[in-house]
PDB file with SEQRES, HELIX, SHEET and CRYST1 records, atoms N, CA, C and O in Angstrom:
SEQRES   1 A   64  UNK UNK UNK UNK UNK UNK UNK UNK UNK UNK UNK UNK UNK          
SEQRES   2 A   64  UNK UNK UNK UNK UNK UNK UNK UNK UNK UNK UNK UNK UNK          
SEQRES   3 A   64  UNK UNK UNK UNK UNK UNK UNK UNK UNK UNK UNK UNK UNK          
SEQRES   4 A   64  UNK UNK UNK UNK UNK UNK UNK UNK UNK UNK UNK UNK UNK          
SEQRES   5 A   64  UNK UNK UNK UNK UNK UNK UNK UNK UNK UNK UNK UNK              
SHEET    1 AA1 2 UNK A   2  UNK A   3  0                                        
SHEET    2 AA1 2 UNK A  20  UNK A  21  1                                        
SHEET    1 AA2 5 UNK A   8  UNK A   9  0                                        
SHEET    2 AA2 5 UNK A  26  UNK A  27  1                                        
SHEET    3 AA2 5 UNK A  41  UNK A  45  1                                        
SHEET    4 AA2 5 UNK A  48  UNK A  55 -1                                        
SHEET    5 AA2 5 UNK A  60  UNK A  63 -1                                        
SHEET    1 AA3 2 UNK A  14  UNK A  15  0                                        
SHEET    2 AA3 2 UNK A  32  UNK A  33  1                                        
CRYST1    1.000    1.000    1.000  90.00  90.00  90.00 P 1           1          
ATOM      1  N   UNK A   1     -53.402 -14.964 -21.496  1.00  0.00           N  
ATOM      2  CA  UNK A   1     -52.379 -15.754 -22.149  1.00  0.00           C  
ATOM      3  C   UNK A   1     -53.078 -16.761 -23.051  1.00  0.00           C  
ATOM      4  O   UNK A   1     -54.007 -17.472 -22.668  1.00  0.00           O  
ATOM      5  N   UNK A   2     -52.645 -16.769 -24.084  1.00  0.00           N  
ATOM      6  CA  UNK A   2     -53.271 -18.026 -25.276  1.00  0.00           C  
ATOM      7  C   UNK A   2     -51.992 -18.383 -25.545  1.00  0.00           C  
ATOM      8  O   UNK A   2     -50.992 -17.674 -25.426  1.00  0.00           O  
ATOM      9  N   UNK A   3     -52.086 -19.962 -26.059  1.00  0.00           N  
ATOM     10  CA  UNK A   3     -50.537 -20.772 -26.470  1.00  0.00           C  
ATOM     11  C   UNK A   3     -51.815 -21.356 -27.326  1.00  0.00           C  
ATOM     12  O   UNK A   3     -52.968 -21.322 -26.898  1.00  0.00           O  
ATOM     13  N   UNK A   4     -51.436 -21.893 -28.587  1.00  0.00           N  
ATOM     14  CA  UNK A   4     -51.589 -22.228 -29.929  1.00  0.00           C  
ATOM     15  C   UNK A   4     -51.054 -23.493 -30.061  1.00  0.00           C  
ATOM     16  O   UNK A   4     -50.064 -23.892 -29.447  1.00  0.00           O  
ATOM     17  N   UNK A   5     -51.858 -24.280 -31.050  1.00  0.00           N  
ATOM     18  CA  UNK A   5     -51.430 -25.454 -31.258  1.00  0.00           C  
ATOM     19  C   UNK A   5     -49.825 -26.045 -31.615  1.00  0.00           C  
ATOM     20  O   UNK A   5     -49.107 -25.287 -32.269  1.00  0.00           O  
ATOM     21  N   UNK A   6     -49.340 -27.210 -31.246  1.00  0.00           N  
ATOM     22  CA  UNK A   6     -47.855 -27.429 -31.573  1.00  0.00           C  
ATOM     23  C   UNK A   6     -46.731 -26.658 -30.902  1.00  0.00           C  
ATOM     24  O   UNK A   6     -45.622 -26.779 -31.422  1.00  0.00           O  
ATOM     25  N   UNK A   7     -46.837 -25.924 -29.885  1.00  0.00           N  
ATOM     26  CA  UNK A   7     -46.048 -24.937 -29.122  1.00  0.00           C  
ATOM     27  C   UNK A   7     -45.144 -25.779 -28.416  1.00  0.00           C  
ATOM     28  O   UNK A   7     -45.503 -26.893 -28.036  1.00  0.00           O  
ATOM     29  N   UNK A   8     -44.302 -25.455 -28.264  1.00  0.00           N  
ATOM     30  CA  UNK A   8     -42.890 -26.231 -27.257  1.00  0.00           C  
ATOM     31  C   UNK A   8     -42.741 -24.907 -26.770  1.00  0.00           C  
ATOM     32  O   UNK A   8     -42.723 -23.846 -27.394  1.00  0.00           O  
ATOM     33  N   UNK A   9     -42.607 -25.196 -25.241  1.00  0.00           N  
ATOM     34  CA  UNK A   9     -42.321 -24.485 -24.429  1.00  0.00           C  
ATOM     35  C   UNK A   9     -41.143 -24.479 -23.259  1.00  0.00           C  
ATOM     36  O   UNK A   9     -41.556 -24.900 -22.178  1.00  0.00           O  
ATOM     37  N   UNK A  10     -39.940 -24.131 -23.278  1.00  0.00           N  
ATOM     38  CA  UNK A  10     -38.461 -24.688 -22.676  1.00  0.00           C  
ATOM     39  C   UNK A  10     -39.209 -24.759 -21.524  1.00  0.00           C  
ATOM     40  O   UNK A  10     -40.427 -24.609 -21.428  1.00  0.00           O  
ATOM     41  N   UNK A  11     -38.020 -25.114 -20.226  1.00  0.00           N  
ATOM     42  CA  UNK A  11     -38.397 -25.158 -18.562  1.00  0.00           C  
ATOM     43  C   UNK A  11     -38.263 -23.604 -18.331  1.00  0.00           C  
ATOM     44  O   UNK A  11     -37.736 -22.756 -19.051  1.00  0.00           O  
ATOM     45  N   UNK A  12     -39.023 -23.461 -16.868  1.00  0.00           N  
ATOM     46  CA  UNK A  12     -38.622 -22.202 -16.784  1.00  0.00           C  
ATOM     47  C   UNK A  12     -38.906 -20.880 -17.534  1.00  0.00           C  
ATOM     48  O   UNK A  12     -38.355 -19.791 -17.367  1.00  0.00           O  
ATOM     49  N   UNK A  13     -39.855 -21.206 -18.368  1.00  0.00           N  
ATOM     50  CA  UNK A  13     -40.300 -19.824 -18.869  1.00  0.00           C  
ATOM     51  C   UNK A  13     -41.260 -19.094 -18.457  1.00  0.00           C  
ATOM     52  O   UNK A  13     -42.336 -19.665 -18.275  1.00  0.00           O  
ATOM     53  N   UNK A  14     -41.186 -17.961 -18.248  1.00  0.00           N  
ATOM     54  CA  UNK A  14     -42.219 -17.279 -17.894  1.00  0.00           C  
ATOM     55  C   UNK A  14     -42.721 -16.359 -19.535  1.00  0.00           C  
ATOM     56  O   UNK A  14     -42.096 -16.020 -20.541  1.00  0.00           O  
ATOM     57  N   UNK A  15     -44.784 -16.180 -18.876  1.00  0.00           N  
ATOM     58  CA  UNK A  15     -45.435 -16.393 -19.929  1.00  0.00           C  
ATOM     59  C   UNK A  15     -46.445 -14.959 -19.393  1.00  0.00           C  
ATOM     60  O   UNK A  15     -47.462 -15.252 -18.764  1.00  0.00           O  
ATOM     61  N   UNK A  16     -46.167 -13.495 -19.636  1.00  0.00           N  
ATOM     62  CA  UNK A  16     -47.094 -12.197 -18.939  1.00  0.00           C  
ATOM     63  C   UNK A  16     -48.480 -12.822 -19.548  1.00  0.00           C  
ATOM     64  O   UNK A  16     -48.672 -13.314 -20.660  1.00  0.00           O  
ATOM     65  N   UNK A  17     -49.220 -12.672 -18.649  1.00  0.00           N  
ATOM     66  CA  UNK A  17     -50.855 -12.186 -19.151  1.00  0.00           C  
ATOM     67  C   UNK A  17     -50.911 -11.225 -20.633  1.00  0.00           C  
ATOM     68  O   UNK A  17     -50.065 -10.409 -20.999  1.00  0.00           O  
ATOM     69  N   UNK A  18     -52.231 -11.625 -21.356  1.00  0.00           N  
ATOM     70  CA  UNK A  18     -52.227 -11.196 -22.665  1.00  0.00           C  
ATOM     71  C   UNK A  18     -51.441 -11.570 -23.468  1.00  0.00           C  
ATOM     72  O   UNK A  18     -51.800 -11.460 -24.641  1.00  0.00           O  
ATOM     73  N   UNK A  19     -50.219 -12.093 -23.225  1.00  0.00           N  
ATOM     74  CA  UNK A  19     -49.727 -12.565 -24.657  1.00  0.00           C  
ATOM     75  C   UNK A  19     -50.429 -13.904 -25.296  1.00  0.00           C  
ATOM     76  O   UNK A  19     -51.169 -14.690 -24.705  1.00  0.00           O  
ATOM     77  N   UNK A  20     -49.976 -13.954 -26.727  1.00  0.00           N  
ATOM     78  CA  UNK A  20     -50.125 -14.789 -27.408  1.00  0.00           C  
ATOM     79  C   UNK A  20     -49.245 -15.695 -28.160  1.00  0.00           C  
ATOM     80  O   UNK A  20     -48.749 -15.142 -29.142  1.00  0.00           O  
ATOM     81  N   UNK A  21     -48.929 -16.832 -28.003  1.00  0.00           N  
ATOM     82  CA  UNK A  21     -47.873 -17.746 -28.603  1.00  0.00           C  
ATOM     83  C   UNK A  21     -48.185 -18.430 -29.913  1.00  0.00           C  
ATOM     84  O   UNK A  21     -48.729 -19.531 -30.001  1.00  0.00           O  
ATOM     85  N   UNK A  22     -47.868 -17.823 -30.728  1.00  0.00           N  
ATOM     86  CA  UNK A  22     -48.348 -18.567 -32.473  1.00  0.00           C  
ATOM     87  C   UNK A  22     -48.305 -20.039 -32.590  1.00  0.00           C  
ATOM     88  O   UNK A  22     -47.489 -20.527 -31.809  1.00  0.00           O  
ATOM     89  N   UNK A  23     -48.944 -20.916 -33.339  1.00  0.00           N  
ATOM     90  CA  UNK A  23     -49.179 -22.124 -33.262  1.00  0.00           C  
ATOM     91  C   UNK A  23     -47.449 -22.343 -34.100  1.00  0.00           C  
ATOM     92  O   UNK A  23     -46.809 -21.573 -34.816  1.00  0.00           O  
ATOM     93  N   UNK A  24     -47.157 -23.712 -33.608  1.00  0.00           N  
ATOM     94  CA  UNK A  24     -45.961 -24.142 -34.188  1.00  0.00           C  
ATOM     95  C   UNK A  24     -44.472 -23.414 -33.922  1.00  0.00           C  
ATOM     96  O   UNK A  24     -43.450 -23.291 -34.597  1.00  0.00           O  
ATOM     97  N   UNK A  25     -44.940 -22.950 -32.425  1.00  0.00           N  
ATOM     98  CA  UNK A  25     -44.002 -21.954 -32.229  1.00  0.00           C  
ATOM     99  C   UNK A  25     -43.109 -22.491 -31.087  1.00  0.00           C  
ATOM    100  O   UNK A  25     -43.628 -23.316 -30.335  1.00  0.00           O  
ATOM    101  N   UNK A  26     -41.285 -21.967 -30.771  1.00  0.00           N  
ATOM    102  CA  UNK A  26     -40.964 -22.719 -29.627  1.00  0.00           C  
ATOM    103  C   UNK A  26     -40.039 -21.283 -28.712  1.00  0.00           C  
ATOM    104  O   UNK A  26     -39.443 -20.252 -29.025  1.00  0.00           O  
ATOM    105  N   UNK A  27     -40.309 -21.840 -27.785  1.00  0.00           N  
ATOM    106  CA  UNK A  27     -39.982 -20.555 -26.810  1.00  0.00           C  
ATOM    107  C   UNK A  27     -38.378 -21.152 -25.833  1.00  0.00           C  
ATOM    108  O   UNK A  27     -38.637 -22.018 -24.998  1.00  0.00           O  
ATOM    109  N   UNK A  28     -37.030 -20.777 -25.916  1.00  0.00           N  
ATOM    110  CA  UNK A  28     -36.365 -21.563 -25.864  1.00  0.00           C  
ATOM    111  C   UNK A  28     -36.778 -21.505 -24.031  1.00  0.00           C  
ATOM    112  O   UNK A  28     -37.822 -21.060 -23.554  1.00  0.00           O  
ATOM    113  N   UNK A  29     -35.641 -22.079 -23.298  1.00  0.00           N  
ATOM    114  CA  UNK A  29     -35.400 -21.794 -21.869  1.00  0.00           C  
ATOM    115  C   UNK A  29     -35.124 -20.872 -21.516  1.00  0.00           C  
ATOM    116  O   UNK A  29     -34.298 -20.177 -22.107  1.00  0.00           O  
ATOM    117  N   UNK A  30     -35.975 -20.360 -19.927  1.00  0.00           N  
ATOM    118  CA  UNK A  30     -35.474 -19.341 -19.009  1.00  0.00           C  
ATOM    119  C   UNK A  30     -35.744 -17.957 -19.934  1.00  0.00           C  
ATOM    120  O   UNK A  30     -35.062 -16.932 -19.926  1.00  0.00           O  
ATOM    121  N   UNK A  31     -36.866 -18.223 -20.679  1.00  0.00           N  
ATOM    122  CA  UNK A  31     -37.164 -17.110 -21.606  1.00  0.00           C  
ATOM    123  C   UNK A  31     -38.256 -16.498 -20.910  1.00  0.00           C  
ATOM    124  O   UNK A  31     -39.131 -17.182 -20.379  1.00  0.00           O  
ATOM    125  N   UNK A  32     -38.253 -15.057 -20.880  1.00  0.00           N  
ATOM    126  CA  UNK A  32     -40.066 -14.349 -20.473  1.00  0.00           C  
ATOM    127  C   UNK A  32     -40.175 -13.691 -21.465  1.00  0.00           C  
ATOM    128  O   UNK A  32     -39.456 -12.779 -21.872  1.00  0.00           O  
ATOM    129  N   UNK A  33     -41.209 -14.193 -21.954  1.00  0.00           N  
ATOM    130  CA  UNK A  33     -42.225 -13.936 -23.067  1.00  0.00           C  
ATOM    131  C   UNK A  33     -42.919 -12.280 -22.520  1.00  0.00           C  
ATOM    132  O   UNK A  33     -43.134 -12.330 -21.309  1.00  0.00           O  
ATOM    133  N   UNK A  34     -43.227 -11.140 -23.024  1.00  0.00           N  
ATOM    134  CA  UNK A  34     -43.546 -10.310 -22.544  1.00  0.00           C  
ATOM    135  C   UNK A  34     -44.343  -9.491 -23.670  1.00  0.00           C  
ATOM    136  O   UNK A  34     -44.869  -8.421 -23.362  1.00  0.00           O  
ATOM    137  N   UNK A  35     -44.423  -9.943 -24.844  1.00  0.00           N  
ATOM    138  CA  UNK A  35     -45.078  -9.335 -26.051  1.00  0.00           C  
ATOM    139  C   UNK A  35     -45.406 -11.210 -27.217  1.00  0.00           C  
ATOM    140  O   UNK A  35     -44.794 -12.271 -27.097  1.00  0.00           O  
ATOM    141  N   UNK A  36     -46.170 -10.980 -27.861  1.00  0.00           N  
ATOM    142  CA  UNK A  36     -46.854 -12.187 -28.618  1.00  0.00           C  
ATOM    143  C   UNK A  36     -45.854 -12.800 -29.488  1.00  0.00           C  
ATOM    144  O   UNK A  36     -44.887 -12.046 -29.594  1.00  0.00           O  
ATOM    145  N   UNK A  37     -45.778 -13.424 -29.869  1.00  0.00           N  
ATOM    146  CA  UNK A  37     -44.421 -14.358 -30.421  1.00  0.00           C  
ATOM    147  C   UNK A  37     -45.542 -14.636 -31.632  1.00  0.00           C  
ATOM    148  O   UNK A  37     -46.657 -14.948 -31.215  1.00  0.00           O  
ATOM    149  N   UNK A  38     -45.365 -14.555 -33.198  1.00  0.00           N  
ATOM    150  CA  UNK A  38     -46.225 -15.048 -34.301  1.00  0.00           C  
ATOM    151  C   UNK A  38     -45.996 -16.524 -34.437  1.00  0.00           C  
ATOM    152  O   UNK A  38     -45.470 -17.061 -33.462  1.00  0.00           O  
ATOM    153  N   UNK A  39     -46.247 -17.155 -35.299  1.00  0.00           N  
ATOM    154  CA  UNK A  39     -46.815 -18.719 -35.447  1.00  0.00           C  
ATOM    155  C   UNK A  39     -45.416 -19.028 -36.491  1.00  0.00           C  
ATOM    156  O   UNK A  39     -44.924 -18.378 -37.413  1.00  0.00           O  
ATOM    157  N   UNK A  40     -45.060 -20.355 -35.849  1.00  0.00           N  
ATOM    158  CA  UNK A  40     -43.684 -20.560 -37.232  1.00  0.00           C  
ATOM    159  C   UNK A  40     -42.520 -19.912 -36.707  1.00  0.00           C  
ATOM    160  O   UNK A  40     -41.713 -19.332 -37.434  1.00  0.00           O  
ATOM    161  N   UNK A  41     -42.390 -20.015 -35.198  1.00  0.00           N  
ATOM    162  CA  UNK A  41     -41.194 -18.509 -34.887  1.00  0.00           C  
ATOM    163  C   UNK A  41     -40.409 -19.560 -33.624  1.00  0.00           C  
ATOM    164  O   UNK A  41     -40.950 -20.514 -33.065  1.00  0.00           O  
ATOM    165  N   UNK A  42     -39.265 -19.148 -33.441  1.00  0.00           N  
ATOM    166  CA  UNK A  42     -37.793 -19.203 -32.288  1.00  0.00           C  
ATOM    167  C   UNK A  42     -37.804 -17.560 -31.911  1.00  0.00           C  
ATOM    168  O   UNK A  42     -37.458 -16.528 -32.486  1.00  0.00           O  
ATOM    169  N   UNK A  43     -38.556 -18.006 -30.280  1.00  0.00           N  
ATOM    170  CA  UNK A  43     -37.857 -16.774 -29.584  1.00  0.00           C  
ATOM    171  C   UNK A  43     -37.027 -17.460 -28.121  1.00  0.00           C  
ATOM    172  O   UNK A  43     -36.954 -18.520 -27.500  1.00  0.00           O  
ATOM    173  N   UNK A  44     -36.619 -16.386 -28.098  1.00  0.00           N  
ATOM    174  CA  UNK A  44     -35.328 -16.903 -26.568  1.00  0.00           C  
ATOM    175  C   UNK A  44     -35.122 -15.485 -25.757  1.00  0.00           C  
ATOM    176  O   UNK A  44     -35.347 -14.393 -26.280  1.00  0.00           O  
ATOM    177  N   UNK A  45     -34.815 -15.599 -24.859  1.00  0.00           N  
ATOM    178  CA  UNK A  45     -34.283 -14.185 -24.038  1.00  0.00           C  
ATOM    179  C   UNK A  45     -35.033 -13.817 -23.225  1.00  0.00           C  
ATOM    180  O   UNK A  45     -36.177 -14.268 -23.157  1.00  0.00           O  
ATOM    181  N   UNK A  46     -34.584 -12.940 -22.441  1.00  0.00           N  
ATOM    182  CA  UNK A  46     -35.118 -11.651 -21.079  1.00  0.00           C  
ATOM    183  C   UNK A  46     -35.056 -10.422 -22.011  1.00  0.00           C  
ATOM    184  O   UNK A  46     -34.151 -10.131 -22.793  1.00  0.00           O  
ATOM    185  N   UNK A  47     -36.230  -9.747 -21.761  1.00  0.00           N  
ATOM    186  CA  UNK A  47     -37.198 -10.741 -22.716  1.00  0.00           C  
ATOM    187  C   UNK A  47     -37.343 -11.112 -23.921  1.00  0.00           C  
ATOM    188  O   UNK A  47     -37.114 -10.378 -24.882  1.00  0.00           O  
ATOM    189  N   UNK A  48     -37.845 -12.609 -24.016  1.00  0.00           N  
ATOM    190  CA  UNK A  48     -38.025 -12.999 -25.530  1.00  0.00           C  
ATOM    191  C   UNK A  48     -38.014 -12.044 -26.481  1.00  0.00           C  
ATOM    192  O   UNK A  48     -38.485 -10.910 -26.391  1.00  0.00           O  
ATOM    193  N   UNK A  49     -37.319 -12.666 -27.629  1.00  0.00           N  
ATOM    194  CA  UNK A  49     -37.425 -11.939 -29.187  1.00  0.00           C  
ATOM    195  C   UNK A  49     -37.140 -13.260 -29.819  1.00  0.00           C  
ATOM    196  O   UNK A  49     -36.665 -14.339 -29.465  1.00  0.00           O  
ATOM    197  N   UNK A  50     -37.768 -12.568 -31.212  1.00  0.00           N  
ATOM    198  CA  UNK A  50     -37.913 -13.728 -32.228  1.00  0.00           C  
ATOM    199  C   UNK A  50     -36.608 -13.654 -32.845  1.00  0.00           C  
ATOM    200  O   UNK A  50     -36.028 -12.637 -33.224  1.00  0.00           O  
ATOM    201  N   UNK A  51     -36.209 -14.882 -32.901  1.00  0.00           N  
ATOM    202  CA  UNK A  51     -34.545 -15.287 -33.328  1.00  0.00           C  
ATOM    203  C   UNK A  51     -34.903 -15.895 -35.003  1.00  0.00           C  
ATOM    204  O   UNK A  51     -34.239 -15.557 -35.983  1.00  0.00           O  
ATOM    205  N   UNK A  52     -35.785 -16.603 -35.038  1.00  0.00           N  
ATOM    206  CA  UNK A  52     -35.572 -17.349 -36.765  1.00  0.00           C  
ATOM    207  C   UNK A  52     -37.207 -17.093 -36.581  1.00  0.00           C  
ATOM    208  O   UNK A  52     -37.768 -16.954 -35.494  1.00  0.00           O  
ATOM    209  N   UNK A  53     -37.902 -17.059 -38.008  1.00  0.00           N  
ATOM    210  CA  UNK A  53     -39.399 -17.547 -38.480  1.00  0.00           C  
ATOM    211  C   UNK A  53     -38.625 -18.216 -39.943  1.00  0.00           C  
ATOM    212  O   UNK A  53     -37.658 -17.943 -40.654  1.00  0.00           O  
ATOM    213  N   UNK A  54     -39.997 -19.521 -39.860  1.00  0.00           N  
ATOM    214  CA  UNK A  54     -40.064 -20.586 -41.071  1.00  0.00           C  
ATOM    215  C   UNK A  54     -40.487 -19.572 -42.073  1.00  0.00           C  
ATOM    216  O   UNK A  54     -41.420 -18.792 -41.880  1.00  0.00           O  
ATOM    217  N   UNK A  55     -39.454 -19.633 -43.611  1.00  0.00           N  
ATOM    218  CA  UNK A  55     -40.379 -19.157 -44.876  1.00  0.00           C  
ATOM    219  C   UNK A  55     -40.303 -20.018 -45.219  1.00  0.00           C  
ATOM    220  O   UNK A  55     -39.425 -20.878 -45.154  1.00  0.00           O  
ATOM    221  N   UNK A  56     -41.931 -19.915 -45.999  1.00  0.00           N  
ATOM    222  CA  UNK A  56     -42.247 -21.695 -46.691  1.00  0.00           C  
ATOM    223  C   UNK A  56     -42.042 -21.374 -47.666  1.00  0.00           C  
ATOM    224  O   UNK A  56     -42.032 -22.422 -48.312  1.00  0.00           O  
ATOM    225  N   UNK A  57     -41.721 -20.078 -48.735  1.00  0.00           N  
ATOM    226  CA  UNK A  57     -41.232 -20.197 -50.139  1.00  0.00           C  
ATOM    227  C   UNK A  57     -40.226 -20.564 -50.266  1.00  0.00           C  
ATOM    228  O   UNK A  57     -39.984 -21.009 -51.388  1.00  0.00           O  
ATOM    229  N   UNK A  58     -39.023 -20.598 -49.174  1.00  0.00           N  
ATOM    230  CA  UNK A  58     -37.768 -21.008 -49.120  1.00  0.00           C  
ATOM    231  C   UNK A  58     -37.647 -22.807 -48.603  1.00  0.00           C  
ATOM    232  O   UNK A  58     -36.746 -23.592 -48.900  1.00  0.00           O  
ATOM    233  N   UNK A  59     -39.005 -23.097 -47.672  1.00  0.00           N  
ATOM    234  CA  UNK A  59     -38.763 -24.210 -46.788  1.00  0.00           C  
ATOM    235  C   UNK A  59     -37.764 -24.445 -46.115  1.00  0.00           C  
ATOM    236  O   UNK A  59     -37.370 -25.573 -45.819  1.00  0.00           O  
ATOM    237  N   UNK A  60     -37.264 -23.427 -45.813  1.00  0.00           N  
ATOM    238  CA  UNK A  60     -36.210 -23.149 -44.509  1.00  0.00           C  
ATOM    239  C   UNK A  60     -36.655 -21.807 -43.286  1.00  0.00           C  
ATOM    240  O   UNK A  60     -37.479 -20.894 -43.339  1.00  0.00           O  
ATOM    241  N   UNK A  61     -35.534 -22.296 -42.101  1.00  0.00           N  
ATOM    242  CA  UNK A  61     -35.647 -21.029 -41.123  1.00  0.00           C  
ATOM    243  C   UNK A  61     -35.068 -19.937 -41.433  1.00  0.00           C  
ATOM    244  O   UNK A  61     -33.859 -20.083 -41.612  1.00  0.00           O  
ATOM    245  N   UNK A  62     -35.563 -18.602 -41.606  1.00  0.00           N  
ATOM    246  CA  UNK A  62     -34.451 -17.934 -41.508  1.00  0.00           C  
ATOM    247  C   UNK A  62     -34.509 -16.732 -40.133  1.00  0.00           C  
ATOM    248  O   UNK A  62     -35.473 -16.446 -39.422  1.00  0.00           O  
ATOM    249  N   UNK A  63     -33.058 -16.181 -40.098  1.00  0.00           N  
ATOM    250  CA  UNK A  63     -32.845 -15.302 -39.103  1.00  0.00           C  
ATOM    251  C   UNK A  63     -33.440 -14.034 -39.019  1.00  0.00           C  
ATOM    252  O   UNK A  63     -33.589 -13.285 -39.985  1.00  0.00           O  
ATOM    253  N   UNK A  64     -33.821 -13.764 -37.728  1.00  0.00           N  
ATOM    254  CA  UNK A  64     -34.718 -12.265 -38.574  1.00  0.00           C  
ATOM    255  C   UNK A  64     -33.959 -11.017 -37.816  1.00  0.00           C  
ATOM    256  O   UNK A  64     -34.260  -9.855 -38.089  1.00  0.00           O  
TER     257      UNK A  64                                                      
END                                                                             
């Protein structure tokens, strides 16, 4: 497991071995992480998926 700089991490999450959490990234609650989440990203769920990543040409979140 690696977590990356600036990470927020809800209560209650579970985090499998080998993954990786992108820097600046937030993992909501009661989420298991089970594959790597990229940097700049909202994931949530059983199991996690990425809900929004930051585009900086836009300087907004968007939905993916």
């Amino acid at each position: 497991m690696r977590i990356e700089d600036n990470v927020w991490i809800g209560e209650s999450v579970c985090i499998l071995p080998g993954v990786t959490i992108g820097k600046h990234s937030v993992v909501g609650a009661l989420s298991c992480v089970t594959k790597s989440i990229p940097p700049y990203s909202i994931a949530v769920g059983n199991p996690a998926r990425v809900i929004k990543q930051y585009n900086f040409q836009t300087c907004s979140w968007e939905r993916v």
